[in-house]
N, C-alpha and C positions, 0 to 999 in steps of 0.2 A: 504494500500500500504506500503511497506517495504523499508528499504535501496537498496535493491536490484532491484526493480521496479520501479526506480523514471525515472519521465520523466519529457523532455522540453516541454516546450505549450508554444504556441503563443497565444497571446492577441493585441488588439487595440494599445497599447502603447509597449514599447522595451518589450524585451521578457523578460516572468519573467520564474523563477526554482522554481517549486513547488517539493519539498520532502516532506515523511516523516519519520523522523526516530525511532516512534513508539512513540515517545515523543508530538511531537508536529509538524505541520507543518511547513516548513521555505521560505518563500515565500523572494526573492529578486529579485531586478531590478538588470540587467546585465551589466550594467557600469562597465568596470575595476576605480578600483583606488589603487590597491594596488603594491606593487614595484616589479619588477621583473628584471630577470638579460635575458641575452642572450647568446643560446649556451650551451655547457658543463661548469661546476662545474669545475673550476680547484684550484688547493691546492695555497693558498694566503694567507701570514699573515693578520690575523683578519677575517677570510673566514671561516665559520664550514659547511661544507656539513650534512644536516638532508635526515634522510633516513628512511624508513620503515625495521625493524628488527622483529627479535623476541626473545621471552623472553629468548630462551637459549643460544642466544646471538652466533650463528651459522650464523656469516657472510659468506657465501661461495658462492652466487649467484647475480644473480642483482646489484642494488644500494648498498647492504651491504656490496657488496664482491670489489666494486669500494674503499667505504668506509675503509674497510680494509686495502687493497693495498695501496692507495691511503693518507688517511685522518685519520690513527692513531686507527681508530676501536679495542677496542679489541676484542681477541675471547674468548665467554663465559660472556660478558658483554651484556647484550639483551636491556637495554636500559639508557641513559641520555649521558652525556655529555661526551667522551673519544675521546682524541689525539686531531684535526681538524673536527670532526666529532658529530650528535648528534642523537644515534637511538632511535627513537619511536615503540615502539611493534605494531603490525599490525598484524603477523600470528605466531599462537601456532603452533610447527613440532608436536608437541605431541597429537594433536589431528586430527584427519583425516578431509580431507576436506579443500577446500583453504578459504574458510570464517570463519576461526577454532576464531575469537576474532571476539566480537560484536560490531557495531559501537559505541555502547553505552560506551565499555571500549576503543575503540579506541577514542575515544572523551576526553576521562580522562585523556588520556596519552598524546595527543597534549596539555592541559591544562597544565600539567606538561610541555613540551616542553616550554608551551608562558610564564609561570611563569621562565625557566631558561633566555630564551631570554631576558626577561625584568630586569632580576637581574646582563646581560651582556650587558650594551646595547652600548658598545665598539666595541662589533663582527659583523657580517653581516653572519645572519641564513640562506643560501639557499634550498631552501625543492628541494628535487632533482626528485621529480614526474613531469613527463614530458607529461605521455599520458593523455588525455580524455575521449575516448570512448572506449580504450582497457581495458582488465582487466589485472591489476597489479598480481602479484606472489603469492597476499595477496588474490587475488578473486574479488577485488572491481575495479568498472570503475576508471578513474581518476576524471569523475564525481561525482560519489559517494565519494571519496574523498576529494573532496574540496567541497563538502556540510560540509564534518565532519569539517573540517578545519576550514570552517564560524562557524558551531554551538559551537564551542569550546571558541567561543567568540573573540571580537577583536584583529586582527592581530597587536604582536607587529610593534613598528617601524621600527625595525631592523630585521625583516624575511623578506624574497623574495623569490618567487613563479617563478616557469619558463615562457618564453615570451608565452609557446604555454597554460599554465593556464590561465593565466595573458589574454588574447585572446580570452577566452570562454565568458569573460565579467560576468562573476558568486560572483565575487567580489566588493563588494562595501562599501566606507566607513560609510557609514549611521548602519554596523551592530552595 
């Protein structure tokens, strides 16, 4: 089973998220514990909106292009820390296909993201994925994203996930 094939199962006890993301299984209990905010991102000092971009750094749609407008983004900057804002690569324009970066490298690149969070931990990161079961601009459920998010390893302190993430219950502090 792949990134792309993951599914919910129910079990005797709360439900668990079985993926896999070619690596290894990721099996968690659905407890939320992680912080979340409510509503739209709005521009706040000490506030960075985190967004899915890509490497050529072509803010011009979705979150990136809020980003932009909004939170300081540059354009031509594809990913780390600029203006109010902090893009993570998610989809290559340069390659055809909306699953054009592997979870694998998207996994690398939230890594990067929780090592700048934790080197800031004065700011408040809000990842600005909203959906679940839809697929994002990038090709991936919002499911499939906050698997990567868990497997990237513990959420700093100071990120926060939207209330309808936060609500899947896919989060728990035990990772």
């Amino acid at each position: 089973m792949n990134l792309g094939e993951s599914r919910l199962r129910r079990s005797n006890s709360p439900f668990l998220f079985l993926l896999s993301t070619g690596l290894q299984f990721l099996i968690h209990d659905m407890n939320s514990s992680v912080k979340y905010y409510i509503g739209d991102i709005e521009p706040e000092p000490g506030t960075i909106f985190v967004f899915g971009s890509n490497p050529e750094g072509r803010h011009g749609a979705g979150a990136a292009k809020v980003a932009r407008l909004k939170f300081g983004a540059i354009y031509g900057q594809g990913e780390g820390l600029q203006g109010n804002s902090y893009a993570i690569p998610t989809k290559d324009l340069r390659i055809p296909g909306t699953r054009s970066i592997s979870p694998d490298d998207i996994v690398e690149n939230i890594k990067r993201f929780y090592n700048c969070a934790r080197a800031n931990p004065d700011l408040k990161f809000k990842i600005a994925y909203r959906n679940t079961y839809e697929t994002s601009l990038n090709g991936y459920t919002g499911i499939e994203m906050i698997a990567m998010f868990i497997y990237a390893g513990p959420i700093p302190d100071n990120v926060y996930v939207s209330e309808e993430w936060a609500e899947t219950g896919l989060f728990n502090e035990n990772i």
